[in-house]
N, C-alpha and C positions, 0 to 999 in steps of 0.2 A: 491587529486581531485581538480580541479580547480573550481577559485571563481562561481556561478554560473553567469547568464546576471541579471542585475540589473533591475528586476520591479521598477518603479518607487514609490515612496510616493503614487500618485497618483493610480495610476491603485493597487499597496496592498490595499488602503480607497476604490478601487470599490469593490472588491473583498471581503473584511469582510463585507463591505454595502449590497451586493447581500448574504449572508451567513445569516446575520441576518434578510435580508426581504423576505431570504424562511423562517425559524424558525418564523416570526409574522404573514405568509401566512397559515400556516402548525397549529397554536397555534388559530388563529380563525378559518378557515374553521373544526377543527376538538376538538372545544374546549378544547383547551391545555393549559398546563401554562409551557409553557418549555424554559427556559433560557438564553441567549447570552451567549455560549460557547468561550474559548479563540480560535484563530484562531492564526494558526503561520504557517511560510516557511521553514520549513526543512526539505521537503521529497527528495532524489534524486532517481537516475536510472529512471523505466520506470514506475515507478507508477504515476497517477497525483495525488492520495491523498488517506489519508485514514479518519475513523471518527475511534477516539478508546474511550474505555471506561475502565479504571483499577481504583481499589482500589475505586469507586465511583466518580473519577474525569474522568471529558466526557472535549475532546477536538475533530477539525475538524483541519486536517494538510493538507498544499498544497505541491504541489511540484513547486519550483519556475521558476526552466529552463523551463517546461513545459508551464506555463502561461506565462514566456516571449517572449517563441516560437509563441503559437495558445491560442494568450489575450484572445479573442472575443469567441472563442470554451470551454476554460475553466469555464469562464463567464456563456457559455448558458448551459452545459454541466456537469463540473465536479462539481461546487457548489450545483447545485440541489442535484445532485448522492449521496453527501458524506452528506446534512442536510436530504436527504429522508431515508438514515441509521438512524442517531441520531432519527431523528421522530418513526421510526421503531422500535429502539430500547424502546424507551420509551413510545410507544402509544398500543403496544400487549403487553400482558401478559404472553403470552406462544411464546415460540423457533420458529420462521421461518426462514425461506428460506434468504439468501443475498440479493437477487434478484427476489424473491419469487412477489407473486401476489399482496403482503402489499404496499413493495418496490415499484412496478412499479403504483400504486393507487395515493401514494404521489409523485410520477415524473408524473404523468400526472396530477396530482393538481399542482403542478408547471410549468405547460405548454411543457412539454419535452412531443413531439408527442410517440417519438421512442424509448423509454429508452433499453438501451444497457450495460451490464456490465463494458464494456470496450471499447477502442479510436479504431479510426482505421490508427492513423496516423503513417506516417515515425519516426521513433524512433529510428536508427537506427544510429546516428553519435552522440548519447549521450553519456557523457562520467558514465560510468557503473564501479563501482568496483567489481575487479574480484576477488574470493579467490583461492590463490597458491595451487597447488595441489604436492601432494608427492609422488613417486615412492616405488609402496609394490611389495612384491613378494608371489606366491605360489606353488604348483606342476603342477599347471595349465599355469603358465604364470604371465604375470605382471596386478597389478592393482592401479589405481589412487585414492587417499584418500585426502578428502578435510583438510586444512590445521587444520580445529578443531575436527577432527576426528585425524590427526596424533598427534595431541596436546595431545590431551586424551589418545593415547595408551602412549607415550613420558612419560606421569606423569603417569601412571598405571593406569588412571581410567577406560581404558577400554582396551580387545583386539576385534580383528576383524578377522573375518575368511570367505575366498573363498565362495561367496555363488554359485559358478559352482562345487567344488568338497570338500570344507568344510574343508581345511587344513588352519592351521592358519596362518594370513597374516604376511610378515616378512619385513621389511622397510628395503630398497635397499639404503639406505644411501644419498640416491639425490634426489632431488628436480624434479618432469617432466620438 
């Protein structure tokens, strides 16, 4: 995959700046005590970010081609999105929604009129990794298996069978 376009020093310092001045937005309007999360750039494809939370460590990731594309949309847009997660995550006590009514409360406490799951923009000349797909067979005809699906049957760990007529699938030796 090629190098992504280089945000500048600058505009990454706006971008954690605006990250952590929803989380001090978000921790007084709603009496929080919730912490400057690490922020990094290593999301690619068509995500602009995600907020994760594993093992107890909570991080907020961007995607950098994205911000180097639509600076100023990612700015108003995807930083609110992905700290109105984190707040969500740790301001309910019980299970909601992604985008549920929580969600959308701390995006318009962050000033985001219109909050929306997702972009609407062109995305379409990113460059995407694609997984190679493998040529199976059945008594039906042929079928594609994604490269970790023919991995798995390769090592035994699994078979796979026709879900049109349920005979087991049999790998045609070539690549689609």
């Amino acid at each position: 995959m090629p190098s992504p376009p280089e945000l500048t020093a600058r505009q990454r310092q706006r971008i954690v700046r605006r990250t952590y001045e929803c989380i001090d937005l978000a921790n007084q309007a709603l009496d929080l005590h919730l912490a400057h999360i690490p922020v990094r750039f290593d999301v690619y494809g068509t995500a602009w970010g995600y907020y994760q939370r594993r093992a107890g460590q909570c991080v907020i990731r961007y995607n950098p081609w994205l911000f180097a594309r639509h600076f100023e949309a990612g700015l108003a847009d995807t930083v609110p999105h992905e700290v109105a997660h984190y707040v969500v995550d740790h301001a309910w006590s019980r299970r909601v929604k992604p985008h549920g009514l929580e969600w959308q409360t701390i995006m318009a406490l962050f000033g985001v009129a219109n909050p929306r799951a997702t972009h609407r923009d062109d995305l379409s000349d990113l460059p995407v990794r694609r997984q190679r797909r493998f040529r199976y067979f059945c008594r039906c005809g042929d079928v594609l298996l994604s490269a970790t699906r023919h991995n798995r049957h390769m090592r035994g760990e699994a078979s796979y069978h026709c879900r049109r007529c349920g005979w087991p699938l049999v790998w045609s030796g070539k690549e689609a």
